[in-house]
VOBA-1610 file (N, C-alpha, C; in pm, whole numbers, padded with zeros to 5 digits, always signed):
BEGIN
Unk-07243+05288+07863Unk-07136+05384+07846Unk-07027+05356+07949Unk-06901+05360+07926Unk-06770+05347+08024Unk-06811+05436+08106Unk-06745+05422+08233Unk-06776+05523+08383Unk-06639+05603+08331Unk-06632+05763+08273Unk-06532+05837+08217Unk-06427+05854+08373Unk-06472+05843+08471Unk-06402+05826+08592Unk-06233+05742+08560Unk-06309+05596+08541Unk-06227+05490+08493Unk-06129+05510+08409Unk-06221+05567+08253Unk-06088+05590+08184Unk-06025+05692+08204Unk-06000+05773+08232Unk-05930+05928+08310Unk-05819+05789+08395Unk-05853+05774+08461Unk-05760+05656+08544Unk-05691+05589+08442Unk-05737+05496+08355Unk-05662+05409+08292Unk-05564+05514+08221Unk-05606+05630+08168Unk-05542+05726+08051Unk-05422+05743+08150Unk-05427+05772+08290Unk-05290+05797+08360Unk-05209+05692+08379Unk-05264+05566+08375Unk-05250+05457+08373Unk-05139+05375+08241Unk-05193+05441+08186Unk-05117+05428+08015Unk-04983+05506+07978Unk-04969+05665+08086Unk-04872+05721+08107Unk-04787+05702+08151Unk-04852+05631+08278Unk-04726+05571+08385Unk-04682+05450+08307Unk-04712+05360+08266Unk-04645+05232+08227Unk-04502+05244+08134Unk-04433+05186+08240Unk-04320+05235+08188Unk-04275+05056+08042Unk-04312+04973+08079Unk-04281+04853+08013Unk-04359+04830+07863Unk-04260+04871+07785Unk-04307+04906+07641Unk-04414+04793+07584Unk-04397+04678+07606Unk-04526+04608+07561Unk-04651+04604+07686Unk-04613+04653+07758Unk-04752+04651+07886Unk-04836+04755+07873Unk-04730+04870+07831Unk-04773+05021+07780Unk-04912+05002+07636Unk-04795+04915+07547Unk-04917+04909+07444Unk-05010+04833+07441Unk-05042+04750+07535Unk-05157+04616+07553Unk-05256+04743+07611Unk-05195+04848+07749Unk-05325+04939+07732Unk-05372+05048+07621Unk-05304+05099+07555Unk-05333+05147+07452Unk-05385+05121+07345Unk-05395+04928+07366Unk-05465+04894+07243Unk-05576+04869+07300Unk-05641+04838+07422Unk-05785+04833+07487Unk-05818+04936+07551Unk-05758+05040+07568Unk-05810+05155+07631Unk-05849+05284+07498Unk-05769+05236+07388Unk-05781+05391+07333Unk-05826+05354+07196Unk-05872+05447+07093Unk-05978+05413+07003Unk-05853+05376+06883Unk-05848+05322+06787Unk-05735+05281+06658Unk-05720+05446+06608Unk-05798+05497+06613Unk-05766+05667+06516Unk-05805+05766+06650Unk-05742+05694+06709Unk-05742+05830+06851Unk-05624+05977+06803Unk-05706+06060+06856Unk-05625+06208+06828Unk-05579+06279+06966Unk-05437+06280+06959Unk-05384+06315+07107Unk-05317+06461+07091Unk-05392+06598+07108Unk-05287+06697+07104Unk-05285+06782+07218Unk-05178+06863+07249Unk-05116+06904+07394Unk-05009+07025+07347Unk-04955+07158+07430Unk-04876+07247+07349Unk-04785+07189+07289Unk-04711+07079+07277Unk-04576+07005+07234Unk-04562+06900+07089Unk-04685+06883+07135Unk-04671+06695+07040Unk-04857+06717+06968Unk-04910+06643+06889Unk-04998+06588+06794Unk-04960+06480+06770Unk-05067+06350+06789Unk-04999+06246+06779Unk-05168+06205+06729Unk-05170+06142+06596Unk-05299+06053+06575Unk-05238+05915+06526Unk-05315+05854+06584Unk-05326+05751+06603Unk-05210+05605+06690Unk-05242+05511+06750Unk-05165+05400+06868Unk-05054+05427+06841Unk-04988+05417+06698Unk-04830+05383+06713Unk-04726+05540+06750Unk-04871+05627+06674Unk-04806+05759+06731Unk-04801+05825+06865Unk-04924+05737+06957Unk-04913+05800+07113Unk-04840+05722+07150Unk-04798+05616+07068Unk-04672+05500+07206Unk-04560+05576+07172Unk-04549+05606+07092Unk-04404+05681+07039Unk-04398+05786+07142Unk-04528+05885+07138Unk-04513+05965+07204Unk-04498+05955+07405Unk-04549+05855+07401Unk-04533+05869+07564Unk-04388+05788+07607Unk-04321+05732+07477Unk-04222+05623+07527Unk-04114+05748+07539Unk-04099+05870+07476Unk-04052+05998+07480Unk-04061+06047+07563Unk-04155+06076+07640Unk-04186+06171+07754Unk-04106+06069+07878Unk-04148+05934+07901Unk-04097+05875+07992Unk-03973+05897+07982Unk-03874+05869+07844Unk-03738+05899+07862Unk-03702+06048+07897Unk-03754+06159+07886Unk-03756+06286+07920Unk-03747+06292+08077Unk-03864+06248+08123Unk-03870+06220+08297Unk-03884+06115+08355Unk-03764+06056+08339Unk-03748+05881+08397Unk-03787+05928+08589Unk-03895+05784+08609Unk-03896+05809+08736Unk-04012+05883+08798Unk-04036+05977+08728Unk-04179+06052+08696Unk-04278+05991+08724Unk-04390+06050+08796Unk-04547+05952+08786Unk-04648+06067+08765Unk-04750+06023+08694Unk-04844+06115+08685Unk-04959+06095+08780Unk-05029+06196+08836Unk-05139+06162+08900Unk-05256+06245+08903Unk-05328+06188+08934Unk-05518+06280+08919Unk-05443+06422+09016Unk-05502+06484+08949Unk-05539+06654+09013Unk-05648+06598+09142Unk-05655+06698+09250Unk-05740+06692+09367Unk-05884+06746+09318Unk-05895+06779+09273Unk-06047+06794+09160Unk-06099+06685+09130Unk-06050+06602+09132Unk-06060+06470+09006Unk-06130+06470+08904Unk-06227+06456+08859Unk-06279+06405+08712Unk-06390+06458+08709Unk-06441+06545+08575Unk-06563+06587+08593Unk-06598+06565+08469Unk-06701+06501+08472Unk-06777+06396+08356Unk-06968+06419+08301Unk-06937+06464+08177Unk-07083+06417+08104Unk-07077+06355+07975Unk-07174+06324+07979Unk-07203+06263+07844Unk-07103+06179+07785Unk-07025+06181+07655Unk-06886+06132+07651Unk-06757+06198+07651Unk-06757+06325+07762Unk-06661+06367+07748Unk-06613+06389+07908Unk-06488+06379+08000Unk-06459+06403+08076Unk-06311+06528+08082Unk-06323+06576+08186Unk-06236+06710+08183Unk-06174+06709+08387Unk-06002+06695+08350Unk-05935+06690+08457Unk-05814+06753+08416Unk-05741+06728+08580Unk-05626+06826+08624Unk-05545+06693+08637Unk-05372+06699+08604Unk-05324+06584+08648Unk-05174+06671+08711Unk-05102+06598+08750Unk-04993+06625+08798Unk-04867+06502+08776Unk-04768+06612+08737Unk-04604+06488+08708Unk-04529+06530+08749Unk-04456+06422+08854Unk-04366+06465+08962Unk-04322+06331+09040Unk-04211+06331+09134Unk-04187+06209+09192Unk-04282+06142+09282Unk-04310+06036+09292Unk-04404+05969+09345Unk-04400+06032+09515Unk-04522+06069+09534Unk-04510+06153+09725Unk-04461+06282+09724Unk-04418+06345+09615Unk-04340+06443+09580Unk-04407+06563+09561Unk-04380+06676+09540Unk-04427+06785+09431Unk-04433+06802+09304Unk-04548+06823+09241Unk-04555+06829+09087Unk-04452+06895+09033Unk-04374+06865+08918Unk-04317+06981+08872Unk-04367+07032+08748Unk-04433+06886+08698Unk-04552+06955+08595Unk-04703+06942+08619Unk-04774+07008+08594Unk-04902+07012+08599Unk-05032+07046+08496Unk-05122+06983+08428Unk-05166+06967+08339Unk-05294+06957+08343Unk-05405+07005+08264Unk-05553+07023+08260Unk-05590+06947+08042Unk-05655+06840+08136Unk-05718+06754+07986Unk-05833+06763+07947Unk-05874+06716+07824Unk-05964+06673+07820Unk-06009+06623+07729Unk-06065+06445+07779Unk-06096+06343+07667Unk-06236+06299+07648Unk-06266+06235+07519Unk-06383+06226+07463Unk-06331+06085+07439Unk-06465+05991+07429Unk-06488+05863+07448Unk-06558+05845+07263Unk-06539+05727+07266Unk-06573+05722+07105Unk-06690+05591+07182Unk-06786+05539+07077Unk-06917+05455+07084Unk-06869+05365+07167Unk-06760+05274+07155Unk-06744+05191+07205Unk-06692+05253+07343Unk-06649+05286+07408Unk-06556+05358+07515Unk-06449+05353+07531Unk-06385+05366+07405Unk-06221+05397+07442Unk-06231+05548+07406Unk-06082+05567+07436Unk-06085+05748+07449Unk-06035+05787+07309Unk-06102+05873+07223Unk-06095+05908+07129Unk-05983+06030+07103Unk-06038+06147+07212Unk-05951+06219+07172Unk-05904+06310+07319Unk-05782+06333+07342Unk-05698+06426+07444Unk-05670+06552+07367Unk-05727+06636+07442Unk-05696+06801+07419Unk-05580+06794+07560Unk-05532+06858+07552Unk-05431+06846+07679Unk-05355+06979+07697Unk-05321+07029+07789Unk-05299+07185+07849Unk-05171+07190+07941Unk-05092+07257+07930Unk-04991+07285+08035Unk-05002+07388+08150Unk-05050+07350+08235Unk-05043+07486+08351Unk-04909+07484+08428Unk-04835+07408+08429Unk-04706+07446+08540Unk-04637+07350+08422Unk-04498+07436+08421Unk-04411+07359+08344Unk-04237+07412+08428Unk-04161+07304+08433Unk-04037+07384+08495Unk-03940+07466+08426Unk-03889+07556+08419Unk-03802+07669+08372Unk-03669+07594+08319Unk-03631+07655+08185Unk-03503+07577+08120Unk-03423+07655+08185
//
């Protein structure tokens, strides 16, 4: 079984990449072909729909990095459940977010439930 540690990492990993074909080389080894990504904003099933979707968010918050919550990763079986944070690198979050992904047989990540706890004011 993948160490769900790892992919929790790579999954932020896949966020941050800002270089559209580097972005999808991890998305095509990290995440399952019929992966299901939903969050209050977006539903996105399947690769071409989470690249779409994160190539969006990056243009939304150019500059932005996401990072593990101080909790970090809490993991059984095939499912892991974390806190992340998006904000300038060394910075303060301005968003903040609680996931949680499930690993398909092989160990890519099948599916992101994803949560907004801090969001900034329009």
């Amino acid at each position: 079984m993948t160490n769900l540690q790892q992919l929790a990492e790579q999954y932020l990993a896949t966020w941050n990449e800002t270089d559209p074909a580097a972005r999808r080389k991890l998305i095509d080894t990290y995440w399952a072909a019929d992966l299901s990504y939903t969050d209050p904003l977006v539903e996105a099933v399947g690769r071409d729909a989470l690249d779409a979707t994160l190539g969006a968010v990056q243009q939304q918050f150019p500059g932005l990095v996401f990072t593990l919550g101080e909790a970090g990763v809490d993991a059984h079986h095939r499912q892991a459940r974390f806190t992340w944070n998006l904000g300038p690198a060394g910075g303060e979050a301005l968003v903040v977010g609680f996931d949680v992904l499930t690993s398909d047989d092989e160990g890519r990540i099948a599916t992101v439930l994803g949560f907004l706890d801090k969001v900034p004011s329009a």
